[in-house]
C-alpha positions, 0 to 999 in steps of 0.5 A, a space after each residue: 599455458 600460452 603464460 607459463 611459456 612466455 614467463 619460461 622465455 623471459 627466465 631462458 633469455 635473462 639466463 642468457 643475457 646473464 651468461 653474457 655478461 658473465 662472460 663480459 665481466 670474466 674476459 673483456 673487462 680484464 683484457 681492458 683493464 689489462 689494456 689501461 692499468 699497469 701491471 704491478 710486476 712491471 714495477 719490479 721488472 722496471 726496478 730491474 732495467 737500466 733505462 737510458 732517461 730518468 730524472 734525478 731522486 733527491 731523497 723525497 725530492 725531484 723536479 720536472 723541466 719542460 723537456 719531459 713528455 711523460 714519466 713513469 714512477 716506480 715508488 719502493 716502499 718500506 715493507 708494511 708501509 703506506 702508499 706514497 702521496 705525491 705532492 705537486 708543484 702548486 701544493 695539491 696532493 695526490 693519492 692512490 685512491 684520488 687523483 685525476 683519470 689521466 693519471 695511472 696508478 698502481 699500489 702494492 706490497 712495498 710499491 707504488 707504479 705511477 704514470 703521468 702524461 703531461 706532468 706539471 712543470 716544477 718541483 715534486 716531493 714524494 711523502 712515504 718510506 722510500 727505498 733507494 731503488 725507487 726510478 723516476 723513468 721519464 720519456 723526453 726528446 732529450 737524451 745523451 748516447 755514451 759509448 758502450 763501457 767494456 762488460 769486464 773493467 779492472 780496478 784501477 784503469 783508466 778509460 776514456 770515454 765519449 758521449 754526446 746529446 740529441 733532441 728529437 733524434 738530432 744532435 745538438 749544436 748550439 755551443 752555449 748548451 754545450 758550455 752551460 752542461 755539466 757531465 758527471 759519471 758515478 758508478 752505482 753498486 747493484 748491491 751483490 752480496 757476494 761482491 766487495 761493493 756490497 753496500 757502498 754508496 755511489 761513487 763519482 768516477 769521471 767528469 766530462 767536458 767538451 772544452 778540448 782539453 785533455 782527451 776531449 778532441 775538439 772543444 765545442 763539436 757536441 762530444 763530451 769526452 771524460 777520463 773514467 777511473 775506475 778507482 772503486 772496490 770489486 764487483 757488479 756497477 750500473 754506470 749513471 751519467 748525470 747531466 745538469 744545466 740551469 734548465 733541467 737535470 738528468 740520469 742516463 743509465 747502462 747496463 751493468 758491467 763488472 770490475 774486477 781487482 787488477 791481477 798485478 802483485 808487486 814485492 821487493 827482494 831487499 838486500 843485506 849487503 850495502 851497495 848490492 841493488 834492491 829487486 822490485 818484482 811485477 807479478 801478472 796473471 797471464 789469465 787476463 794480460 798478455 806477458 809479452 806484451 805488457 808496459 810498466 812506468 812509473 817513479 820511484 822515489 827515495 827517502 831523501 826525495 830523490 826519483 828514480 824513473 821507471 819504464 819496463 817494455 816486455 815487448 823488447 825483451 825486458 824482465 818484470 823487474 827493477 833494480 834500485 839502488 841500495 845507497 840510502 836507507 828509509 821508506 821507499 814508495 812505488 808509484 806505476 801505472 801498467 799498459 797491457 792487453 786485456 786477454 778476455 777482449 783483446 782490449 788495449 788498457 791501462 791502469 793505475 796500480 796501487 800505491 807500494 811502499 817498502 823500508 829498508 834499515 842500515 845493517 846490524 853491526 857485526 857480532 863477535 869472533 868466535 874466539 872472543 865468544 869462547 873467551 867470553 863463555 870461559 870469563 863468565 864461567 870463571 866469575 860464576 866458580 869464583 861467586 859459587 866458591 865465595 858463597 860456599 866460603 860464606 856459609 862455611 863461616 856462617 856455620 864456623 859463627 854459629 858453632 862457636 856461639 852453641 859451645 859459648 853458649 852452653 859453657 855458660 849455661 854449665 858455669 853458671 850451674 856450677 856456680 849455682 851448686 858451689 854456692 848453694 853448698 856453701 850456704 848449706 854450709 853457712 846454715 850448719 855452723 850457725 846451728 852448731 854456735 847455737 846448740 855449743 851456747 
């Protein structure tokens, strides 16, 4: 008896040791895991980020500098395709079921979530079906801070914009780090389907430069200041700052912004009269600019090259419109630039318009009086009764020929019949008196 309790003992705490670590295995260790493993949807929300430091992706390639602490890689894959292999600076591979314990790797269905602390300085190259939303988001003492670009930007305007780097939170201040960058600004499509940019490549809009020329305030005090024009189609854009030195190249990236067409049509009421002025008109959506408050300059130039300056100022009085003068024919071309208030921000702004062009033609000689035209009408209808009174005459006598052919024609035929009796009476004739002479012997 004193056995079985025991072996009924040793059955209830195994029991109870295996309910433990079923409760281990079922709560702890996911929670761990959850702790040291990425989680695969984090990839799709770190697609969906615009975080503000990332390393250049250069097709399969992308280099590391010694400003990088740590790097996430977020690979898209093509659908059905294997994980990526990561081949490093120094030619060993990586792969998703090897690489060391201090590396963090997580694989799905057409990506691949990468995490490196430390990573090995140099050129990396990535072997797998990438897509073009594949980021490398790297965490570095290095960053550039732009200023905020509008939520609503119109086709065509130009914007000055301002950035500048710190290391380690603090500005930079040796000037030959300012001298050796280069900053460029490229637009990226976020690839909205109902937008016209669906589709298009990344296009550079702007360069910036800290040498103090142009809208650049002051050369070598660590701002650098770029002209943006925003001369791109339509639609949904995630501004890319890209920075490059002899060290090391980088990719800070803004949140979205939207660009929208210029509401400004423009067309030309041509005149007739020669020496009576052209009308240029200016159409605004009062939806978006202010009327009143609006300037519009530019050139006009003509088809023998002359320029014809425009400055139109709503703000005193001036209409939306420009007179030309109308003393030369040709291709005309319209060339402005719009200053005006934007009514969703109350944001001053100015744009470029687009490029207008119009022709104008010498007028049409002026047609016949309506005497001459009366004149002319009873001309033709005199020559189409005389031609109409000529053929009726022609065939009258066509037919006069042919009658008289029918009656010569048939007098023939009678006489010779005639002829044709009269000697046939005569040979009977000739046979009768021949057989007379004979039967007299």
């Amino acid at each position: 008896m004193a056995l079985i309790r025991f072996l009924i003992g040793i059955q209830q705490c195994a029991a109870a040791l295996l309910a433990a670590a079923l409760l281990w295995i079922s709560v702890l260790l996911p929670a761990q895991a959850a702790d040291s493993l990425p989680n695969p949807y984090d990839a799709f929300r770190l697609a969906d980020m615009t975080p503000d430091n990332q390393l250049p992706l250069l097709g399969d390639r992308f280099r590391i500098d010694d400003h990088v602490d740590q790097i996430t890689m977020v690979f898209f894959r093509a659908p059905q395709s294997r994980p990526v292999v990561l081949i490093l600076p120094d030619g060993s591979k990586w792969y998703s079921s090897r690489h060391p314990e201090h590396v963090r790797w997580e694989t799905g269905p057409g990506f691949d979530q990468v995490r490196i602390e430390s990573p090995m300085r140099g050129p990396w190259q990535v072997s797998g079906e990438l897509r073009p939303e594949s980021r490398l988001m790297v965490l570095s003492d290095l960053n550039f801070h732009a200023e905020s670009l509008p939520e609503l930007v119109f086709q065509g305007e130009r914007l000055g914009v301002t950035g500048s780097f710190t290391e380690a939170g603090e500005p930079i201040e040796q000037r030959d780090f300012h001298q050796a960058i280069e900053m460029e600004m490229h637009l990226v499509s976020t690839n909205q389907q109902q937008y016209e940019n669906f589709g298009i490549n990344p296009r550079q809009v702007g360069s910036f430069v800290d040498d103090g020329r142009g809208l650049d305030a002051r050369a070598g005090d660590g701002v650098f200041t770029g002209e943006i024009a925003f001369d791109v189609p339509p639609g949904e854009y995630i501004p890319s700052y890209h920075a490059r030195t002899p060290l090391y190249q980088r990719t800070f990236e803004q949140a979205p912004i939207m660009i929208a067409a210029l509401p400004v049509t423009i067309d030309v009421q041509i005149s007739a009269q020669e020496g009576r002025s052209h009308r240029l008109h200016f159409s605004i959506d009062e939806q978006y600019f202010d009327p009143d408050d609006v300037v519009i300059r530019g050139d006009i130039e003509f088809p023998n090259g002359e320029i014809q300056r425009m400055d139109i100022r709503t703000g005193e009085g001036d209409r939306l419109e420009q007179r030309i003068p109308n003393y030369v024919f040709g291709s005309f071309s319209v060339r402005a630039r719009l200053y005006g208030t934007s009514l969703h921000d109350q944001r001053e702004l100015q744009a470029q318009l687009a490029s207008y062009e119009f022709l104008t033609r010498p007028p049409e000689p002026p047609g016949p009086s309506a005497e001459a035209l009366a004149a002319e009408r009873a001309a033709r209808q005199e020559q189409e009764m005389q031609a109409r009174i000529l053929t009726e005459q022609a065939a009258l006598q066509q037919q006069r020929y042919m009658l008289i052919a029918i009656i010569v024609v048939n007098l023939l035929l009678v006489g010779g019949w005639i002829w044709f009796l009269l000697w046939r009476r005569k040979k009977v004739r000739l046979e009768a008196a021949r057989r007379r002479k004979k039967v007299k012997k």
